[in-house]
C-alpha positions as CSV (number, residue, x, y, z in Angstrom):
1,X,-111.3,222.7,-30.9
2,X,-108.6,223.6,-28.6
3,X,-110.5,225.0,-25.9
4,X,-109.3,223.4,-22.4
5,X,-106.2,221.3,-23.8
6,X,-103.1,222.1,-21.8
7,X,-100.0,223.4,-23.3
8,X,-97.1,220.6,-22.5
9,X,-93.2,221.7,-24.4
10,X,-90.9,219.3,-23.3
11,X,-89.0,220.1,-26.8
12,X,-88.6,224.1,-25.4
13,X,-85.0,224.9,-25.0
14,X,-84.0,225.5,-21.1
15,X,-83.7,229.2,-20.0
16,X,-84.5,230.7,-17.1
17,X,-88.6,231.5,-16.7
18,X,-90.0,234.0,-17.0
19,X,-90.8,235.1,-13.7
20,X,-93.0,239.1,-14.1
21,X,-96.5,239.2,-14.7
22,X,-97.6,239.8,-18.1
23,X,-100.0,242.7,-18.0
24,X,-104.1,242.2,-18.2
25,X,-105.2,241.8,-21.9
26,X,-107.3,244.1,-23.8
27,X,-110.0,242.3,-25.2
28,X,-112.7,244.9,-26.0
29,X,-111.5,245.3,-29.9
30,X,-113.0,243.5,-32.8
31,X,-111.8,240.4,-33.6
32,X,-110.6,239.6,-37.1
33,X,-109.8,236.2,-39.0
34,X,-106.9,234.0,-38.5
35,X,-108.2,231.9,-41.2
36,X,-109.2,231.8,-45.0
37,X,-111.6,229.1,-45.2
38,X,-112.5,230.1,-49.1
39,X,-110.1,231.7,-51.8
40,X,-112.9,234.6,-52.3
41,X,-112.7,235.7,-48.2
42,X,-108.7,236.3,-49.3
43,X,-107.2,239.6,-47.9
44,X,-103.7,240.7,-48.3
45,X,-104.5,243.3,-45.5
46,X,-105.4,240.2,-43.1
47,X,-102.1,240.3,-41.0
48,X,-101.2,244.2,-41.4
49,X,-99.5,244.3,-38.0
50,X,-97.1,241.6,-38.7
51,X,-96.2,243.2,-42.6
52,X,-96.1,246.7,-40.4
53,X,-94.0,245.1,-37.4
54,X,-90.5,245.1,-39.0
55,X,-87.8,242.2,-38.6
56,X,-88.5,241.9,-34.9
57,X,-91.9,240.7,-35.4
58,X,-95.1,240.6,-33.2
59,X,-95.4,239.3,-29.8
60,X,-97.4,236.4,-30.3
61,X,-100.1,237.0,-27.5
62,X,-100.7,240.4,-29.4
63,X,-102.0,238.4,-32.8
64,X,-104.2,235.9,-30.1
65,X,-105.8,239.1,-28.8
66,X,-106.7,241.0,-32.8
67,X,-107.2,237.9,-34.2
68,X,-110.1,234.8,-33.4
69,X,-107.5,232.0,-32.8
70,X,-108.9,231.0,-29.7
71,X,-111.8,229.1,-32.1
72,X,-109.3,226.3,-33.8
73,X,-107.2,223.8,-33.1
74,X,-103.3,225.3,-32.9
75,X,-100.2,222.9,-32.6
76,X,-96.7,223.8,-31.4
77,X,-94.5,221.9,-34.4
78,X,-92.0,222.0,-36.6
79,X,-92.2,221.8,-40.5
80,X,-89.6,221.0,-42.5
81,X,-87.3,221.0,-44.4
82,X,-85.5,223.1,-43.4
83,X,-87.1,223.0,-39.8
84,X,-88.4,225.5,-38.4
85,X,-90.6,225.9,-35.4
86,X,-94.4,227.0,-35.9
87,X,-97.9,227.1,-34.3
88,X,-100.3,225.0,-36.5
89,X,-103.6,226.7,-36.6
90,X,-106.4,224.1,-38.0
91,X,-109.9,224.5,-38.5
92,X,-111.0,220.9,-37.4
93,X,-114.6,222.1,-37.1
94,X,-115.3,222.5,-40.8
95,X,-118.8,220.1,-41.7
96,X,-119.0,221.6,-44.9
97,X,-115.5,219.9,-46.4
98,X,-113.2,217.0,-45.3
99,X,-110.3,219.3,-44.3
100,X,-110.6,222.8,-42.8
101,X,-108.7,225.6,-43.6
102,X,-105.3,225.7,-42.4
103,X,-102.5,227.8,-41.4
104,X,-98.9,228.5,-39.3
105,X,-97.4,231.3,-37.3
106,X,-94.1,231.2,-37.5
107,X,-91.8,232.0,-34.8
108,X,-88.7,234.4,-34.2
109,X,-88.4,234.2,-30.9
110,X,-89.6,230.9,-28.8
111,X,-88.6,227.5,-28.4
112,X,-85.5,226.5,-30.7
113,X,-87.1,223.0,-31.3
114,X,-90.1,220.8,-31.0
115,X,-90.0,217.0,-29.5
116,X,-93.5,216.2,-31.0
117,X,-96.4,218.0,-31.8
118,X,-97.9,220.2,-28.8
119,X,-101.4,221.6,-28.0
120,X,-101.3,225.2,-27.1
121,X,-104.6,226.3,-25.3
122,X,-106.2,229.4,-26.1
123,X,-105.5,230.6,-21.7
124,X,-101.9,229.8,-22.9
125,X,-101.9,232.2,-25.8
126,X,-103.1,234.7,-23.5
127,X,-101.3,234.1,-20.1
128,X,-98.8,231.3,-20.7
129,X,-95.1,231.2,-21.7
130,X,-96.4,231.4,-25.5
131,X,-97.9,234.9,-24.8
132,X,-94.0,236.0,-24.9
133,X,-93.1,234.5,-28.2
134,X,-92.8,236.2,-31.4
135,X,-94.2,235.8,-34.8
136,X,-92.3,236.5,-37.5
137,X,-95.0,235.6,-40.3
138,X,-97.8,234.2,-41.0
139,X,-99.1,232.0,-43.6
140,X,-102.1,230.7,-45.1
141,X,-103.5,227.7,-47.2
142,X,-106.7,225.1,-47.9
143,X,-109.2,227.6,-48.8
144,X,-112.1,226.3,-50.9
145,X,-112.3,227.5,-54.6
146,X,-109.2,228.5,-55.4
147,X,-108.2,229.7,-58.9
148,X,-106.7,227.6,-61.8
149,X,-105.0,228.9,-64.9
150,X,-103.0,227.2,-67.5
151,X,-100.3,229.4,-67.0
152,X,-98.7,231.3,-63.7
153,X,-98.9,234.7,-65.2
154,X,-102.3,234.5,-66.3
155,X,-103.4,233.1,-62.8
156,X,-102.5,236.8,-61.2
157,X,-104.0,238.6,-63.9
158,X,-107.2,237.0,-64.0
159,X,-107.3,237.5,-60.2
160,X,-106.0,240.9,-60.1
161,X,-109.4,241.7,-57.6
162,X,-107.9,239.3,-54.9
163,X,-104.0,239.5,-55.4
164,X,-103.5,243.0,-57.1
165,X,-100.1,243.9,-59.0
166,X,-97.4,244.5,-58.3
167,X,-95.6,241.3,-58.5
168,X,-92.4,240.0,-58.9
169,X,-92.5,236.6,-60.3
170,X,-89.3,234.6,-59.3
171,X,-87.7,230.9,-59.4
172,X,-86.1,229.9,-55.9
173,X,-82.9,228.7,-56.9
174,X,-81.3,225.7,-54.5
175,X,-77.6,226.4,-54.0
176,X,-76.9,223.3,-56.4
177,X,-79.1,225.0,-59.0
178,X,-77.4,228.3,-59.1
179,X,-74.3,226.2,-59.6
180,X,-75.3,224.0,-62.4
181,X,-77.0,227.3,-64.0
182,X,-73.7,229.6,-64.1
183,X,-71.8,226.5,-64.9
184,X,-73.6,226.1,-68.2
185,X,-74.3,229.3,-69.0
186,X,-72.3,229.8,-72.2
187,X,-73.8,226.0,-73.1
188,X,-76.3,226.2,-76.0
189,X,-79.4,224.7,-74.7
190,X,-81.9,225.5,-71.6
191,X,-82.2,223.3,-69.0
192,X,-85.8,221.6,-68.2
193,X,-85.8,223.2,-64.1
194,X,-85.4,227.0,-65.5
195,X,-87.9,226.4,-68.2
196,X,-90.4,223.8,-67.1
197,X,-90.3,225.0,-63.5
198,X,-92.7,223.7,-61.1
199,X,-92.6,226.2,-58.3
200,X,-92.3,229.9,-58.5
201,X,-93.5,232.6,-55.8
202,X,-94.9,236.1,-56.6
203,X,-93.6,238.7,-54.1
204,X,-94.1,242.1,-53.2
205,X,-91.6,243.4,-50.6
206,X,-93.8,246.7,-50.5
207,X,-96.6,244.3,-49.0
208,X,-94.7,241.7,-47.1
209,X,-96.4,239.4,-49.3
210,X,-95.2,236.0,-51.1
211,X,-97.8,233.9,-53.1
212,X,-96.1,230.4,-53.6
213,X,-97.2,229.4,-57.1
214,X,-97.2,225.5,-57.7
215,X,-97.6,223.6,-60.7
216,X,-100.4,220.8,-61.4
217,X,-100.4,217.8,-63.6
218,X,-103.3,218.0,-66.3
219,X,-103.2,214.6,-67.2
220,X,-102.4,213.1,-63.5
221,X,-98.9,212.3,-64.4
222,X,-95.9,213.5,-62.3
223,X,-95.1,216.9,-61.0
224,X,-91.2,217.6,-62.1
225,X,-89.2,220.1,-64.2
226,X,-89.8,218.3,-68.3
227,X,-92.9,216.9,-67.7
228,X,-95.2,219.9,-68.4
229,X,-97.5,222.1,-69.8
230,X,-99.1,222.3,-66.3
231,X,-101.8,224.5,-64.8
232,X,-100.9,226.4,-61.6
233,X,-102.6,226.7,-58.4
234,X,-102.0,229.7,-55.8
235,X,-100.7,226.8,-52.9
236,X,-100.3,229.6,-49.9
237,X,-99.8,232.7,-48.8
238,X,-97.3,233.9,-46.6
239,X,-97.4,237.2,-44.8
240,X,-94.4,238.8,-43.4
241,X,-92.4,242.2,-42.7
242,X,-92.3,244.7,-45.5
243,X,-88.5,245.5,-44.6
244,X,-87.3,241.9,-45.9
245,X,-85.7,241.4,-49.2
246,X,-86.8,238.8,-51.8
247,X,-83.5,236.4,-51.0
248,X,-85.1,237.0,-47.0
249,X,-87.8,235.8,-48.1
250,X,-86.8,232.5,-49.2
251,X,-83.4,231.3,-47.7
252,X,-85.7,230.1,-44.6
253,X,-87.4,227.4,-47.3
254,X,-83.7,226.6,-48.0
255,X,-83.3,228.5,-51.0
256,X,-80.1,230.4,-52.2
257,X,-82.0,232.9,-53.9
258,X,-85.0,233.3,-56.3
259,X,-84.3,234.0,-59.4
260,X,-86.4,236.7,-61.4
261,X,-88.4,235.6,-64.6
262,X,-90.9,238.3,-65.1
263,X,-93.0,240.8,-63.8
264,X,-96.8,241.7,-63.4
265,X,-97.5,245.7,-63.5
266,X,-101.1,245.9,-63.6
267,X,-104.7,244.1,-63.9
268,X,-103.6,244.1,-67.4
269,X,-100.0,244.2,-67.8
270,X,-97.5,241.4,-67.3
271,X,-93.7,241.3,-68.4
272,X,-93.2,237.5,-69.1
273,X,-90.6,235.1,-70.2
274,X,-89.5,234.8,-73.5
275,X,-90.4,231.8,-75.5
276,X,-93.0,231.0,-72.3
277,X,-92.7,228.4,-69.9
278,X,-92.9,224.6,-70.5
279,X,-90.3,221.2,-71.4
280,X,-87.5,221.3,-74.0
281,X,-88.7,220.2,-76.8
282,X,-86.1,219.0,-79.4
């Protein structure tokens, strides 16, 4: 647990300190997760103040006061590529499985870069120089039980009670791939990345909400664009502000853009793309 660890940031950019007081916290409401420990305890609603918040995010102590963060391990990092600064949130007290849950906050406003891996204590969340930072979202992974399904649209149907429609259902597209795409685009033949992909994301921009979709080897063989059918595995959940756009949402992962490949409507209803997914086959 982090209780008692100090915070140290020697990786912090230098700027003046803040010198005012920060006002007495309010404490007295409810406390809610920071968490999901299991794929069933999953709620889209979790982080409703950061979708709500708008591109200037939350003030970080705000999410330490709604939410119980104060009971896990968090880290000031950085996670990469491309880098960008975060507090880790780790459930290191988990008996029941060999890893605990996991998680990140990332950050809009705070320290530009990390040297190392930091503890933040939970008095520092509260009534340190972290209490003035500012999330910009927040995203979750490692739950126990999550789904499986041989194919990505299939996966959101059949857990329409957890992740309910609508969803877009893109490809991120590096910049290199959006080249080599328009490039050939009048070439007969598809290439193996567009329809053997091995990530996609599901978004709602309504909801602030991007499921990041990942591929799985049936047979324990390697991962890559050719080498499928795979079955596909809900890898995280990120939670952000309902005023960004889809490109928004992924140029921070390095992405040019994400490409659009079909649509689910309803618990029943899914636009997919022709011919399916899976590796050119001759």
């Amino acid at each position: 647990m982090a209780s008692g660890l100090v915070l140290s940031l020697g990786g912090c950019p230098k700027r003046a300190p803040q010198t005012e007081p920060l006002p007495p916290a309010d404490l007295s409401a409810p406390q809610r997760e920071t968490l999901v420990d299991r794929w069933a305890e999953l709620d889209l609603g979790l982080y409703a103040e950061v979708v709500a918040a708008g591109s200037n995010g939350v003030p970080l102590r705000e999410l330490a006061v709604r939410h119980n963060v104060d009971t896990y391990t968090t880290v000031l990092t950085t996670w990469s590529p491309p880098s960008r600064v975060v507090m880790e949130i780790e459930d290191t007290s988990a008996l029941h499985r060999a890893t605990g849950a996991f998680g990140g906050w990332l950050l809009l406003d705070g320290p530009s870069s990390v040297g190392g891996p930091e503890t933040l204590s939970p008095d520092a969340l509260l009534h340190g120089e972290p209490a003035r930072w500012t999330v910009g979202s927040v995203l979750l992974r490692d739950w126990e039980g999550g789904p499986v399904a041989a194919d990505p649209f299939d996966l959101l149907l059949a857990e329409a009670p957890r992740v309910p429609a609508p969803w877009s259902v893109c490809r991120p597209r590096t910049e290199a791939q959006g080249q080599m795409e328009d490039e050939a685009e009048d070439e007969a033949g598809p290439m193996n990345h567009v329809v053997d992909p091995v990530l996609l994301y599901a978004v709602d921009e309504a909801r602030g909400a991007r499921l990041g979709l990942k591929a799985r080897s049936r047979d324990g063989g390697a991962v890559a664009p050719g080498n499928g059918p795979f079955d596909w595995v809900v890898d995280h959940v990120e939670l952000g502000s309902a005023r960004r756009s889809v490109t928004e949402m992924v140029q921070p992962l390095g992405y040019k853009d994400c490409e659009e490949i079909g649509k689910v409507m309803s618990a029943e209803r899914a636009k997919r793309p022709k011919g399916g997914l899976g590796p050119v086959t001759e």
